[in-house]
N, C-alpha and C positions, 0 to 999 in steps of 0.2 A: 504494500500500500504506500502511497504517496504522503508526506508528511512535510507539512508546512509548519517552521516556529518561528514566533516574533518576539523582539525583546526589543529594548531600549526604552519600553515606557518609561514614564513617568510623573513627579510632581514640579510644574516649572512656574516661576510669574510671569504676567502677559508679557508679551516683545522677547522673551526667553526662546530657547532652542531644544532640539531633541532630535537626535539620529538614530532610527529605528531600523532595525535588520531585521531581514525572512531568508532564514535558513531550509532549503529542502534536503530531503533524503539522498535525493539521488541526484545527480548533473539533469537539469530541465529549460532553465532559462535559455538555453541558446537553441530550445527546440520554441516553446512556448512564451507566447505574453505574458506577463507577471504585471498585476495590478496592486492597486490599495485602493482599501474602502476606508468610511469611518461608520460607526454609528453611535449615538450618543442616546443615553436613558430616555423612552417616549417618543424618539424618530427612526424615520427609515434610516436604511445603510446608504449610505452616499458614496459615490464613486471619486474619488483623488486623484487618481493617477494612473497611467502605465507606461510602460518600455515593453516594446518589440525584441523578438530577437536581435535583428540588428540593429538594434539602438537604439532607437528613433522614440523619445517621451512625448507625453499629452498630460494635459492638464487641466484640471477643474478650474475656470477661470479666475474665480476667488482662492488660488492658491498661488497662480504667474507669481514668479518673481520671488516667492521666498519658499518653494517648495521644490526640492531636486531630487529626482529616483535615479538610482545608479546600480551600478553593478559591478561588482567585485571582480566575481569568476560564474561559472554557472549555475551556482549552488548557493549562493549569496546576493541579496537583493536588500537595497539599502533607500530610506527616504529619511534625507535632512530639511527638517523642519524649524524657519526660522520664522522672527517678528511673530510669535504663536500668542492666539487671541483665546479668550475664554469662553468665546461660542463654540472655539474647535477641540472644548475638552469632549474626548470619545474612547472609545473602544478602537482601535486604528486595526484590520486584518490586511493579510494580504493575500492574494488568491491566482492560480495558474489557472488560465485559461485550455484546456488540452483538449485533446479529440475526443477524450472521453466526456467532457462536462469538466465545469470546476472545481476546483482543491480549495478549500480554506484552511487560512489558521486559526489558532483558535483567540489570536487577539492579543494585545498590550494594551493596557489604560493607558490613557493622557490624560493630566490634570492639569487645565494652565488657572490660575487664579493670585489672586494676592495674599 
């Protein structure tokens, strides 16, 4: 089975930062898209982000500019999260798009507040 893990959450205050990693099982991202969601207590999951195989990011508009997904090696998938606001404290997952249907993880908290 497929296993997706995220870490890097955590507690930050607003305009604060936080670099979050998704680690998979096995070598994937140079086959599959790798996204990020959020969702935060009483909303839907929102979509953030992804990178393509070969490289290429998108982004939720309301994150340009201070949100970057990267990528290590095949197996590591990385989003630095800067100028972080307290509307985007969420649950942050990230998930492989594959031919079978999507993989998720199973989540990092983000707290931004004062």
């Amino acid at each position: 089975q497929v296993h997706l893990v995220e870490s890097g959450g955590g507690s930050v205050q607003p305009g604060g930062s936080l670099r979050l990693s998704c680690a998979a099982s096995e070598s994937m991202f140079d086959r599959w898209s790798v996204s990020w969601y959020r969702q935060a207590p009483g909303n839907q999951r929102e979509w953030v982000a992804t990178e393509t195989p070969n490289g290429n990011p998108n982004y939720l508009d309301s994150v340009k500019g201070r949100f970057t997904i990267s990528r290590d090696n095949d197996v590591t998938v990385h989003l630095q999260m800067n100028s972080l606001k307290p509307e985007e404290t969420a649950t942050y997952y990230c998930k492989i798009n594959s031919s079978l249907g999507g993989y998720w993880g199973q989540g990092t908290q983000v707290i931004v507040s004062s």
